[in-house]
C-alpha positions as CSV (number, residue, x, y, z in Angstrom):
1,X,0.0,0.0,0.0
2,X,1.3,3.0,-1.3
3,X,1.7,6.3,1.4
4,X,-0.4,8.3,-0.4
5,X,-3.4,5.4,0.2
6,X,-2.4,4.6,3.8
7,X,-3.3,8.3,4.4
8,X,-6.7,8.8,2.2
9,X,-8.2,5.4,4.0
10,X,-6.8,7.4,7.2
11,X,-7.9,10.2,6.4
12,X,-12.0,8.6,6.0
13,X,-11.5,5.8,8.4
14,X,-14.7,4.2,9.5
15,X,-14.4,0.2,11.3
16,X,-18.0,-0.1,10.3
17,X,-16.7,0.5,5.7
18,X,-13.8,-0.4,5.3
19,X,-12.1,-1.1,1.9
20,X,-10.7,-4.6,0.8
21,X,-6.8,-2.9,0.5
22,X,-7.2,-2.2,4.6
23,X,-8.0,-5.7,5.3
24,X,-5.5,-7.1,3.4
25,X,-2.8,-4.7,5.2
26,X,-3.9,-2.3,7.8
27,X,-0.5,-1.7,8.9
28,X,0.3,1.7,6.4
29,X,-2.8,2.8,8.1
30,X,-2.3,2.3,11.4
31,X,1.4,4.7,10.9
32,X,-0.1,7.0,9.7
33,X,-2.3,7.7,12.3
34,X,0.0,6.9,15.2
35,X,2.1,9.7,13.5
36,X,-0.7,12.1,12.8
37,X,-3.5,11.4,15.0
38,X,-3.1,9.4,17.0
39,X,-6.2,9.3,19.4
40,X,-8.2,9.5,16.0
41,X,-12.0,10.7,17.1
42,X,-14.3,8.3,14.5
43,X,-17.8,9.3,12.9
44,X,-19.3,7.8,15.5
45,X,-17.6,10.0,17.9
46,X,-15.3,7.1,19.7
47,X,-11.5,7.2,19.5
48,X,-9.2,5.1,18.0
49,X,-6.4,4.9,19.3
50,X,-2.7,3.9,17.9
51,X,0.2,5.0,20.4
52,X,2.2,2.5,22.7
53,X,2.1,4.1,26.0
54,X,-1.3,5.5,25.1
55,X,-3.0,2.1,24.6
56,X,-1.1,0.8,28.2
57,X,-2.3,3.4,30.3
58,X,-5.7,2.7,29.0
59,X,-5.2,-1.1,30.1
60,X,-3.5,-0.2,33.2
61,X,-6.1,2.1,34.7
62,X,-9.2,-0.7,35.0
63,X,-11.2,1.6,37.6
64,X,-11.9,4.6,34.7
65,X,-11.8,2.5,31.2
66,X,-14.9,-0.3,31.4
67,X,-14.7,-3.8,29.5
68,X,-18.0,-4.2,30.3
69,X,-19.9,-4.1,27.2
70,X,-23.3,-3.8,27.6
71,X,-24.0,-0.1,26.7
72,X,-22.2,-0.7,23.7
73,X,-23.7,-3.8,22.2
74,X,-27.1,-3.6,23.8
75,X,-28.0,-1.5,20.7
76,X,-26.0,-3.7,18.8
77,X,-27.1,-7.0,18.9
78,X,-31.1,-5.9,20.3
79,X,-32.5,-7.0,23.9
80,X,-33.0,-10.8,24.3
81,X,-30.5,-11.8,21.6
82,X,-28.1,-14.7,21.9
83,X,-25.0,-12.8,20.6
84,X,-25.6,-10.1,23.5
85,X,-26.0,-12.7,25.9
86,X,-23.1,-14.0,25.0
87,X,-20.9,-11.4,24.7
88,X,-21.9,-9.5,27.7
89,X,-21.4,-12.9,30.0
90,X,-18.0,-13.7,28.9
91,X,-15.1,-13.3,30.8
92,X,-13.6,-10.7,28.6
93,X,-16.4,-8.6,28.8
94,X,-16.4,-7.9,31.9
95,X,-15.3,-6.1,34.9
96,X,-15.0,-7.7,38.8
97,X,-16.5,-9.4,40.2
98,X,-17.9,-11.6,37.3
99,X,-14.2,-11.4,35.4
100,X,-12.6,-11.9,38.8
101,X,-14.7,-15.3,39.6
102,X,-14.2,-16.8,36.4
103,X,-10.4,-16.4,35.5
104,X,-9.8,-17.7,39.0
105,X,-11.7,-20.5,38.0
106,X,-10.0,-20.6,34.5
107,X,-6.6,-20.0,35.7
108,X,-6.8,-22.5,38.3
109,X,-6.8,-25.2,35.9
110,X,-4.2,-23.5,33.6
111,X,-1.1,-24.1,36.3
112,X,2.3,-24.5,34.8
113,X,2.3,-28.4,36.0
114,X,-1.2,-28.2,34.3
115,X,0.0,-26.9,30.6
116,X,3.4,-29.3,31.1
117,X,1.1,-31.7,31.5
118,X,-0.3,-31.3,28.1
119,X,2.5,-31.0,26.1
120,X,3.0,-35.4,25.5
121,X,-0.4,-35.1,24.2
122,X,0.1,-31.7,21.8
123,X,3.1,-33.4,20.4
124,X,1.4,-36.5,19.4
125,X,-1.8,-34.3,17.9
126,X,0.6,-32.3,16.1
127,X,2.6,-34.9,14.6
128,X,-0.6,-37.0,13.6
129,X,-1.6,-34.0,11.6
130,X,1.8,-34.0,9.9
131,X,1.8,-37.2,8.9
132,X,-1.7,-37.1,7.3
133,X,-0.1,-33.9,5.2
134,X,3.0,-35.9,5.2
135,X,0.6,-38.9,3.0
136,X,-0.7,-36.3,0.7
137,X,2.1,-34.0,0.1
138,X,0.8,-31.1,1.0
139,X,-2.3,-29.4,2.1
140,X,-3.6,-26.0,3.5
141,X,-2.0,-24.4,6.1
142,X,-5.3,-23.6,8.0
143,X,-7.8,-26.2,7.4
144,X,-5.4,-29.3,8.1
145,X,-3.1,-28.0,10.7
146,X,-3.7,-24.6,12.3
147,X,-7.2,-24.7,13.0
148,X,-7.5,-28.5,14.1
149,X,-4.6,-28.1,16.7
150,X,-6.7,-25.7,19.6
151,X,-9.7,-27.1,18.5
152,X,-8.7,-30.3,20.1
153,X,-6.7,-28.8,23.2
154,X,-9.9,-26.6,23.8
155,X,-12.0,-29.7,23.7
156,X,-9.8,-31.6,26.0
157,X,-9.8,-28.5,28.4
158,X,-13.5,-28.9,28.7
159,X,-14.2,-32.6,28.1
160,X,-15.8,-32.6,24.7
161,X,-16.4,-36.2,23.1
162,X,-13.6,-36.3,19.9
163,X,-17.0,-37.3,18.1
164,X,-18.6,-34.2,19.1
165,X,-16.2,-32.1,18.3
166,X,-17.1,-31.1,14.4
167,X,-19.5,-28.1,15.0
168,X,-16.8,-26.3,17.2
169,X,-14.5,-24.6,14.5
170,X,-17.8,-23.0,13.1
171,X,-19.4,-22.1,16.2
172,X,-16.5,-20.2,17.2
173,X,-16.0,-18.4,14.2
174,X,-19.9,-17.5,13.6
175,X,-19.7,-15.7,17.1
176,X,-16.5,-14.2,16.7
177,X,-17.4,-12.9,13.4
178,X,-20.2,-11.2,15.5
179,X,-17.8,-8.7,17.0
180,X,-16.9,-7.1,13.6
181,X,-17.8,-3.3,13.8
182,X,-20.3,-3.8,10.8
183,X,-22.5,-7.1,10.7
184,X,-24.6,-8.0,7.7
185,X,-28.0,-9.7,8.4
186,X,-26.3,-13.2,7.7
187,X,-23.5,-12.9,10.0
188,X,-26.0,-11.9,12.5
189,X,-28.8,-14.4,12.5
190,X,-25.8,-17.0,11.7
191,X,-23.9,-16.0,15.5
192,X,-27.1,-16.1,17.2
193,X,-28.3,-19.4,16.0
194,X,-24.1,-20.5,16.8
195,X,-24.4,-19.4,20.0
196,X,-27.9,-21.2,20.8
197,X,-26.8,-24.5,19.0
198,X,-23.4,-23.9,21.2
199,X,-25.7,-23.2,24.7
200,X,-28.2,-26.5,24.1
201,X,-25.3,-28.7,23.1
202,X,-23.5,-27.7,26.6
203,X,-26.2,-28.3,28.3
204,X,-26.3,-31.5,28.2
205,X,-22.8,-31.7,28.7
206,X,-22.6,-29.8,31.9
207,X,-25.3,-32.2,33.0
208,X,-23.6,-35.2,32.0
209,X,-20.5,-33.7,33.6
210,X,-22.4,-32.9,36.7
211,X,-23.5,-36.8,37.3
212,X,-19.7,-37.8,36.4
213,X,-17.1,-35.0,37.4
214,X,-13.6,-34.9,36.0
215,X,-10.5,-34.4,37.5
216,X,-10.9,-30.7,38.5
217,X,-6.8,-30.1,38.5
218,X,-7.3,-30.4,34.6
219,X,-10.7,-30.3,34.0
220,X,-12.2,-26.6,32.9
221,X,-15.9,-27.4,32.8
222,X,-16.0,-29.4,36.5
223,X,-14.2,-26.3,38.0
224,X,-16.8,-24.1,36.8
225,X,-19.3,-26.4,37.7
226,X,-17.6,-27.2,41.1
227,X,-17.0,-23.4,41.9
228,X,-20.6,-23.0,41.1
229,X,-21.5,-25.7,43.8
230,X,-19.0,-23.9,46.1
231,X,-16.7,-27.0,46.0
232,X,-13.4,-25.6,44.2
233,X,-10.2,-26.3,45.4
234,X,-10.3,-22.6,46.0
235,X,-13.0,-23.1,48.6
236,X,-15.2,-20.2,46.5
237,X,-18.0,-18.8,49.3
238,X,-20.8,-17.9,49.0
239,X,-22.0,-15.2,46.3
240,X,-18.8,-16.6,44.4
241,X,-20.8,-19.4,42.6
242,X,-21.7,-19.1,38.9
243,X,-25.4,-18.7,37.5
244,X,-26.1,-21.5,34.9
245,X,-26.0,-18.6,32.3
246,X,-22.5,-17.4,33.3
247,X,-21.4,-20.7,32.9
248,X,-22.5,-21.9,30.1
249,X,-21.5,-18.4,28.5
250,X,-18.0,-18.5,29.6
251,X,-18.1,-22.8,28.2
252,X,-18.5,-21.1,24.8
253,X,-15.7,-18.2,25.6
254,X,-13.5,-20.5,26.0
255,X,-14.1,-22.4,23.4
256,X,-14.0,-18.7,21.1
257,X,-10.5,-17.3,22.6
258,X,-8.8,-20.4,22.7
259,X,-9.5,-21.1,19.1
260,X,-9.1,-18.0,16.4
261,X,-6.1,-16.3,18.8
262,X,-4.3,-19.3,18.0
263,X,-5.2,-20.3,14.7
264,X,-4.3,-17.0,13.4
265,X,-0.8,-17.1,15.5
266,X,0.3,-20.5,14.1
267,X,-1.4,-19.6,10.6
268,X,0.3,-16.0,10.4
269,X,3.6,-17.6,11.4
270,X,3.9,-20.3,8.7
271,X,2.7,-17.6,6.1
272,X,5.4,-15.0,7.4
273,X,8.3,-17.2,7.0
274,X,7.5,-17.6,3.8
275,X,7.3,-13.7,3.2
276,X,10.3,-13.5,5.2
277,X,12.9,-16.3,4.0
278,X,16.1,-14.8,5.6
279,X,13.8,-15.3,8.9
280,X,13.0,-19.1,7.8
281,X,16.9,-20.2,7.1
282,X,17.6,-18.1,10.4
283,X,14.8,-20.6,12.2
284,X,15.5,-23.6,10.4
285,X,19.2,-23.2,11.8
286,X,18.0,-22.6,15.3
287,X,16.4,-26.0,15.0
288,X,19.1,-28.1,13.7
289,X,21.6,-27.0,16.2
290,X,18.9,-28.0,19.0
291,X,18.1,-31.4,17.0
292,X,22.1,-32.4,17.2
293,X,21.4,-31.1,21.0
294,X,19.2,-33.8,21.2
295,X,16.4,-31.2,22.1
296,X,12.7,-31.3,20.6
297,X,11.9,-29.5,18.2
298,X,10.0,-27.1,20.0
299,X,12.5,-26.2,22.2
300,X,13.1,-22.8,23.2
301,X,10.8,-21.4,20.5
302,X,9.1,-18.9,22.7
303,X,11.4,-15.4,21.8
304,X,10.4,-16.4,18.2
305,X,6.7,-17.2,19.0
306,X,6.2,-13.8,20.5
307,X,7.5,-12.2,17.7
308,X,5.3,-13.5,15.5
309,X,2.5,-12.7,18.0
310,X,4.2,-8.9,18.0
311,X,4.4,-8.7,14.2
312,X,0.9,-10.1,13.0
313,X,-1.2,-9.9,15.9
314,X,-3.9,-12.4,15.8
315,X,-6.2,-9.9,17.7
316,X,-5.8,-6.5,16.4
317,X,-8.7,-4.6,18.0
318,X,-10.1,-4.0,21.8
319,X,-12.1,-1.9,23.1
320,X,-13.2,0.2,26.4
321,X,-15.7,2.8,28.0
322,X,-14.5,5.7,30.3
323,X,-16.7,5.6,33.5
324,X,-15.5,9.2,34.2
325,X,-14.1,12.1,32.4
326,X,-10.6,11.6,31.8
327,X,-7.6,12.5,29.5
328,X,-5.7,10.2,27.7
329,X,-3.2,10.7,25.2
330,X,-3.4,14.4,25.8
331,X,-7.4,14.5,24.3
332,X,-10.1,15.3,27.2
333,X,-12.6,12.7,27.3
334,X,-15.9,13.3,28.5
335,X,-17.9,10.2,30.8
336,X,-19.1,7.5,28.7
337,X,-16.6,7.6,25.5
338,X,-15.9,4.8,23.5
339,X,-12.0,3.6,22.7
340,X,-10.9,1.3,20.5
341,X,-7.8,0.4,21.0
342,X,-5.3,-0.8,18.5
343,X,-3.4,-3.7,19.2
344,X,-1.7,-4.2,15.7
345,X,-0.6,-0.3,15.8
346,X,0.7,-0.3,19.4
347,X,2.9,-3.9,18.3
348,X,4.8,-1.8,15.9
349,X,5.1,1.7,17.4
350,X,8.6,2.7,17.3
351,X,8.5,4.4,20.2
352,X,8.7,0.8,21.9
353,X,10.1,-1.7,19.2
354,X,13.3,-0.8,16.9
355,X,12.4,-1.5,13.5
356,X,8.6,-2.5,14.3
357,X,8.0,-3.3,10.2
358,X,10.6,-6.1,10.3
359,X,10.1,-9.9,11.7
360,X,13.1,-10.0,14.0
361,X,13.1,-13.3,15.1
362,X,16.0,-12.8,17.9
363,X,14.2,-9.4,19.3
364,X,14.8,-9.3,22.8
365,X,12.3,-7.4,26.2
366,X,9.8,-8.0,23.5
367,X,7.1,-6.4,25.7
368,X,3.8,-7.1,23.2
369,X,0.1,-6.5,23.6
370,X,-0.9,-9.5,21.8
371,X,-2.7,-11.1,24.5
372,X,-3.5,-7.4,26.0
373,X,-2.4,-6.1,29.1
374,X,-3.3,-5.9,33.2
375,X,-6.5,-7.3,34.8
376,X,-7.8,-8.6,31.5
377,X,-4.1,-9.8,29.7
378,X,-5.2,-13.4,28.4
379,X,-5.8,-15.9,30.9
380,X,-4.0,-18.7,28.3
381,X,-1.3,-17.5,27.0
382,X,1.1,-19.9,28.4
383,X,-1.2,-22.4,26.5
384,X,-1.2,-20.4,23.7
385,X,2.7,-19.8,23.7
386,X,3.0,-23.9,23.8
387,X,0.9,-24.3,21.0
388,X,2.6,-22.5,18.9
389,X,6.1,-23.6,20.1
390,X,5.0,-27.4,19.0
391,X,2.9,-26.5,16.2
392,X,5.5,-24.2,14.2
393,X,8.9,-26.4,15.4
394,X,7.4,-29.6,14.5
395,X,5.8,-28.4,11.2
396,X,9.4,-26.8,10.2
397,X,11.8,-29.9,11.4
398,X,9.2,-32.5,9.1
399,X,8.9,-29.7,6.0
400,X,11.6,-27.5,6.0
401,X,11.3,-26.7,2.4
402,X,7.5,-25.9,2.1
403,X,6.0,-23.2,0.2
404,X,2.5,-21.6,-0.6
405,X,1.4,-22.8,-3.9
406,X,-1.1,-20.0,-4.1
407,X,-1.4,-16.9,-2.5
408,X,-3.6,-17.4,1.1
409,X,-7.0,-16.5,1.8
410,X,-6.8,-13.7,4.3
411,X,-10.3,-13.4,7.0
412,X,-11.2,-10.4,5.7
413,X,-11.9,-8.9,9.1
414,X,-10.3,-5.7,11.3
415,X,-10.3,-7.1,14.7
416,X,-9.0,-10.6,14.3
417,X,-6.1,-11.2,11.8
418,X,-5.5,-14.1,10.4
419,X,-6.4,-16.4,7.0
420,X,-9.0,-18.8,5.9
421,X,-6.9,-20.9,3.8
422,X,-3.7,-21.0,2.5
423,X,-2.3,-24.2,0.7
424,X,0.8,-25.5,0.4
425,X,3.1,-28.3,-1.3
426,X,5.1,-30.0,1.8
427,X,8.3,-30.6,-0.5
């Protein structure tokens, strides 16, 4: 995108129409209005903002910018629909108490002994997949590896039947695709049936689950279901319990941010190496001098991982309400503004990275709002991270020499970033 483009799309930027050149690279954009304006007031008079330090002190200051969303998608979505319920239940909607409750919950069965735990497993998922590409040759990117490797992982987490596991991929991205700034009729009646058919099927899950708990050290859905009970290794009291709502709501959450966050980072990652070969040979080094170490071929993956997270952030958008008047970023903001804040800008300001437009794979104090920041940073990134540790190593060390044999299908949406297909030939 030329300069001259990046600043007329600037210069007219509207979430709710944008043009196909922004979704294909919003990253012209986004400089030009972290150098020029950079808490950017919208047609709909909410901010956007694009600066570093602007977008942490917005996450660091949880008492006057709201995640609660209700105000905002109330209108949105329409009382009594699905999509509100959903969204407004979740744990990343939310301010304490509800958020508190439920990552405790969460996070209590996402230890580090926890996620070690899981690795034997990951490995052998990941190197099934690659040896049914492995049969054919080849394959797409997406569809046979990224997507089907936190599918599985989330369905482990909460005990989903491998059987019953085929609606989850659409679900997920039927009720993501809600959160788009502009929905057309079809996405909309689409992520509320999604998040109905999502509800009834746990349902009967959580009741089957109920009758026959798990183990709750590893087990998501028993600790929700034990904390709601008051039973949690926590010992949750009283008024800490979940309604059936929240937890079903929170079931499908996980399910939603488990899934497209990591699809998009092992997706982006294989599709940037290729963009970036000097950054492939520089990786495919790294991993034959730990192979002759005898390590794994995930090993040590994680400063790379995060740079990739840092470079093409697989969630580009977030948002908040101020509570109170306020200033931020030098703009007085009256109660009740709307901010979106730019993840993708703020992961290549140059205020805080050197060289922000290049994939440095050996960037060090790489201090990246990919998974956000303070009271509402992602509650599985440590999952995440391992993912794509033992996704992208082991894909690498069994095809070191693949390559895109057309160009990939981006998403063809603002706030998550990723693609929809991209295929490949393995040799």
């Amino acid at each position: 995108m030329s300069a001259a483009r990046a600043r007329d799309i600037a210069g007219t930027l509207d979430l709710r129409a944008l043009p196909a050149d922004f979704y294909a690279n919003p990253y012209p954009v986004y400089a030009w209005l972290r150098e020029n304006e950079p808490m950017r007031q919208m047609p709909d008079g909410s901010y956007f903002l694009t600066r570093y330090a602007d977008i942490v002190a917005v996450y660091r200051d949880a008492q006057t910018f709201s995640s609660d969303k209700k105000v905002e998608f109330t209108p949105k979505y329409g009382e009594g629909a699905p999509l509100l319920e959903h969204h407004t239940t979740s744990l990343v909607f939310n301010d304490p108490p509800l958020h508190t409750r439920v990552r405790k919950l969460i996070m209590g069965a996402l230890t580090r002994r926890a996620i070690a735990d899981m690795e034997p497993g990951l490995v052998t998922l990941v190197d099934g997949l690659l040896d049914a590409i492995d049969a054919k040759g080849g394959g797409d990117l997406i569809e046979d590896f990224a997507s089907a490797i936190p599918v599985e992982i989330i369905g482990n987490l909460l005990g989903v039947p491998h059987a019953e596991r085929g609606p989850l991929r659409d679900w997920s991205l039927a009720i993501l695709g809600a959160l788009e700034p502009k929905l057309t009729p079809e996405q909309e009646a689409l992520g509320n049936r999604s998040v109905n058919e999502f509800t009834a099927y746990l349902k009967t899950l959580v009741a089957e689950r109920r009758k026959h708990p798990g183990d709750p050290e590893h087990d998501v859905l028993t600790r929700l279901i034990q904390g709601e009970n008051n039973k949690s290794p926590e010992g949750l009291v009283a008024g800490e319990k979940l309604s059936e709502t929240e937890l079903l709501q929170n079931c499908v959450f996980i399910l939603n941010a488990g899934h497209e966050t990591t699809t998009n980072l092992i997706g982006n990652a294989l599709v940037a190496l290729q963009e970036w070969p000097d950054a492939k040979v520089q990786l495919l080094s790294k991993l034959q001098l730990s192979a002759q170490a005898g390590q794994g071929p995930e090993a040590d993956l994680t400063t790379e991982i995060d740079e990739f997270l840092r470079f093409e952030s697989s969630n580009q958008l977030s948002n908040r309400r101020a509570v109170k008047a306020c200033t931020v970023g030098g703009v007085d903001l009256p109660e009740g503004t709307l901010l979106t804040l730019c993840i993708g800008a703020a992961n290549r300001d140059p205020a805080q990275f050197a060289h922000p437009e290049q994939l440095d794979l050996t960037r060090e104090n790489n201090r990246h709002l990919a998974f956000g920041f303070g009271i509402h940073q992602c509650a599985g990134l440590s999952l995440a991270r391992l993912e794509g540790r033992i996704a992208v190593g082991h894909f690498l060390r069994r095809f070191p020499g693949y390559a895109l044999s057309e160009a990939p299908t981006r998403g063809g949406r603002a706030r998550f970033r990723g693609f929809l297909k991209a295929p490949f030939s393995a040799t």
